[in-house]
C-alpha positions as CSV (number, residue, x, y, z in Angstrom):
1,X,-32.7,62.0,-40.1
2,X,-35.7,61.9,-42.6
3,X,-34.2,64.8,-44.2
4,X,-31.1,63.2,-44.4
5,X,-33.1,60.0,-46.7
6,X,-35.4,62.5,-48.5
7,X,-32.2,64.3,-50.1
8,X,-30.7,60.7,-50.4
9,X,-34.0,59.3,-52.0
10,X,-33.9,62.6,-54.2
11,X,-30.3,62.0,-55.6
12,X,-30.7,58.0,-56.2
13,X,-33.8,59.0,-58.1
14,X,-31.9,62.1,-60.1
15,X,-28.7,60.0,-61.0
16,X,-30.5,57.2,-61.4
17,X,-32.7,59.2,-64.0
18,X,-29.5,60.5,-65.7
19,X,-27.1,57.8,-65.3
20,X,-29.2,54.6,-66.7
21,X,-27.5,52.9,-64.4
22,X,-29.5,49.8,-63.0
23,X,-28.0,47.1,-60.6
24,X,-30.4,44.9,-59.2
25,X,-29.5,44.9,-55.4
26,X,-31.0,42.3,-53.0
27,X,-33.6,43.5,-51.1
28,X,-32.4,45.3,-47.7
29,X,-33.3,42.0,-45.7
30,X,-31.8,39.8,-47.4
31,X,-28.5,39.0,-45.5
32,X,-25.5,39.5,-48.1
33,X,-23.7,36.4,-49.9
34,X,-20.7,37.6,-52.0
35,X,-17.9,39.6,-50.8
36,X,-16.9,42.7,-52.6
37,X,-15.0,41.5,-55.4
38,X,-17.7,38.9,-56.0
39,X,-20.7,41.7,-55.8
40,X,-18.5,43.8,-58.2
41,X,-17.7,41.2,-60.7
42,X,-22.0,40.1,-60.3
43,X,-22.7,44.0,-60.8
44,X,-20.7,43.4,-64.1
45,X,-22.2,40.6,-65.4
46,X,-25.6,42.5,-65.4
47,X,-24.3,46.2,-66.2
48,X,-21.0,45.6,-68.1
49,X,-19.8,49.3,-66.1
50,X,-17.5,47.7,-64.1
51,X,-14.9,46.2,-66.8
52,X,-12.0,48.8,-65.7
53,X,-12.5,48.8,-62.2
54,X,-11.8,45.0,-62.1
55,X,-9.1,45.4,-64.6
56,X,-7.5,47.9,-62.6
57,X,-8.1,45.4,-59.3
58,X,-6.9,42.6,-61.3
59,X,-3.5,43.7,-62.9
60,X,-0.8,41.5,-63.2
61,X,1.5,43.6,-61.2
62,X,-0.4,43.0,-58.1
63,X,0.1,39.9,-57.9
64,X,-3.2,38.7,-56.6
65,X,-2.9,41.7,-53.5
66,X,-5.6,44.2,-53.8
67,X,-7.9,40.9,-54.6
68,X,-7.2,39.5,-51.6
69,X,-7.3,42.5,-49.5
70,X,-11.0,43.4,-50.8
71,X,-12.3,39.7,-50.3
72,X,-10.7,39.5,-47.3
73,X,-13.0,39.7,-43.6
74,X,-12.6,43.0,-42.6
75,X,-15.3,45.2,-43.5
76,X,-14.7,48.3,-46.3
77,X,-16.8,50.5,-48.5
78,X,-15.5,51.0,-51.6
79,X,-16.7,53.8,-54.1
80,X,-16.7,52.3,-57.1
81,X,-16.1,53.8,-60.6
82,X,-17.7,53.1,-63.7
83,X,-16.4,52.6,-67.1
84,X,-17.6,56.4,-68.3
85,X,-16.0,58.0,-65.4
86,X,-12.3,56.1,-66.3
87,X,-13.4,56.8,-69.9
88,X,-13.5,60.5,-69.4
89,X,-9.5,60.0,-68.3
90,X,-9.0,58.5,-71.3
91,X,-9.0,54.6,-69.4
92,X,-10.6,51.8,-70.0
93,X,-9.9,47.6,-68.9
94,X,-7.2,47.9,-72.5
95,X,-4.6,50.2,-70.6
96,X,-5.3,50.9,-67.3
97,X,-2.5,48.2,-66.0
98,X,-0.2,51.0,-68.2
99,X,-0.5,53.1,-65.4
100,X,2.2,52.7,-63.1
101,X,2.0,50.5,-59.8
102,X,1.8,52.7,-57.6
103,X,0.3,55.2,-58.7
104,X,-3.1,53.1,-59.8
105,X,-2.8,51.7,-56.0
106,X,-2.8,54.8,-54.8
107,X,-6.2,56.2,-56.8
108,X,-7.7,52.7,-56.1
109,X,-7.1,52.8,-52.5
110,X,-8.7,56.4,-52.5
111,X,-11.9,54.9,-53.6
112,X,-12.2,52.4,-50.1
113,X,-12.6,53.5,-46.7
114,X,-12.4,51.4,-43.4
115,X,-15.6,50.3,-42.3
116,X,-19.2,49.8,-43.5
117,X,-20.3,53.3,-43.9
118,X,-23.9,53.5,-45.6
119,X,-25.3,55.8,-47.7
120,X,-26.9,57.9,-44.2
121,X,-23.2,58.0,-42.7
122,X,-21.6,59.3,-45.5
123,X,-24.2,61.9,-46.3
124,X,-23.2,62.9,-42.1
125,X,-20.1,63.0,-42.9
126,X,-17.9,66.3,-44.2
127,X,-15.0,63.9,-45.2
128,X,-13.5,60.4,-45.0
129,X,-10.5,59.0,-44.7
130,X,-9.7,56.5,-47.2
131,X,-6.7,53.6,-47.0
132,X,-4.3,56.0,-49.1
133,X,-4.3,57.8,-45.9
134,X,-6.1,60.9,-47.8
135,X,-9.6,62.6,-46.7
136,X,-12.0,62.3,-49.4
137,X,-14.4,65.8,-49.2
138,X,-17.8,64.8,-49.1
139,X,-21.0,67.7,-50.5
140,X,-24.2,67.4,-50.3
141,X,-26.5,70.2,-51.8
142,X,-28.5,71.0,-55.2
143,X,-29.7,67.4,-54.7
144,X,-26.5,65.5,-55.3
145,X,-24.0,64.0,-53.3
146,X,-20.4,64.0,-54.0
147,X,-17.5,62.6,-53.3
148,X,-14.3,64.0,-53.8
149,X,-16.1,65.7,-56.9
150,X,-17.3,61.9,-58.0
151,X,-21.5,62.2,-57.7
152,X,-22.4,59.3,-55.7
153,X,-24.7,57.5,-58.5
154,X,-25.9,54.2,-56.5
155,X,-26.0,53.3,-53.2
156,X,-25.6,50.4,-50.2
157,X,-24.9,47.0,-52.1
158,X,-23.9,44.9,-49.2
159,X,-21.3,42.4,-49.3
160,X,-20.6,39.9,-46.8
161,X,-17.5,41.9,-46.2
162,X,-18.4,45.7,-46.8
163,X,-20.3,47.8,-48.8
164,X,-20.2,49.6,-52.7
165,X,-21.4,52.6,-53.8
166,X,-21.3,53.5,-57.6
167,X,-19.7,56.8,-58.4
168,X,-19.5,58.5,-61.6
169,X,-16.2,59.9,-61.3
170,X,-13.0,58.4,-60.7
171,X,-11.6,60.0,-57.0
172,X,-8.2,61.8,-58.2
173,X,-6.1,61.8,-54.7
174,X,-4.2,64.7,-53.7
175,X,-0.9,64.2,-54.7
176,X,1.3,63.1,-51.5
């Protein structure tokens, strides 16, 4: 186990390091007070690396759905994205409602899993299964952590309803 959080303190601090990324969690005591949509939109207020991922949650097409279902009470992690890794695909908040319904739900259900699963359980884990029904690989080695190729950037920002990790890749599912 103290393995396990020395290679997790060594990748926060190395991606960290590289990413510039800086969210100001609350302290681990501190009981949570937003949800997950709420922590994602707060994390956005303060980064600005989150304007895709909530336009991608937010499209018009879902009618108010993957909202509900990610402020709803059952617990979820969700691997969130940031704007570089959807800029590397060539998206950003402008056209990522282009995308077509489906396909967008399917990538964005890729990115949650059942659960509250913290950083230590999914550096235990070889794999997790995600609500598209799809195992996302999980690596740890050469002091990174990565899911479904996406390196796991930022870790354990509790919601009232689940838990977010920042990645710097957007998951690509396997196709169906």
């Amino acid at each position: 186990m103290k393995k396990l959080w020395l290679v997790l303190s060594m990748v926060m601090v190395l991606a960290l390091a590289t990413t510039g990324f800086a969210f100001a969690a609350p302290a681990q005591d501190d009981p949570p007070t937003l949800n997950l949509v709420e922590l994602a939109l707060a994390a956005n207020e303060q980064t600005g690396d989150f304007d895709t991922l909530i336009a991608a949650v937010t499209c018009p097409y879902f009618n108010g759905g993957l909202v509900q279902i990610l402020t709803a009470p059952r617990p979820l992690t969700v691997f969130a994205p940031t704007d570089g890794a959807f800029g590397r695909l060539g998206l950003s908040e402008k056209n990522i409602c282009t995308l077509p319904k489906e396909d967008l739900k399917y990538i964005l259900f890729y990115h949650i899993t059942n659960g509250r699963v913290n950083s230590g359980q999914v550096v235990a884990s070889e794999q997790l299964m995600m609500l598209n029904k799809q195992y996302a690989p999980i690596v740890v080695g050469d002091g990174s952590v990565l899911i479904a190729n996406a390196p796991i950037v930022a870790v354990d920002f509790m919601a009232t309803n689940g838990i977010i990790h920042v990645i710097d890749g957007v998951m690509l599912p396997p196709t169906p």
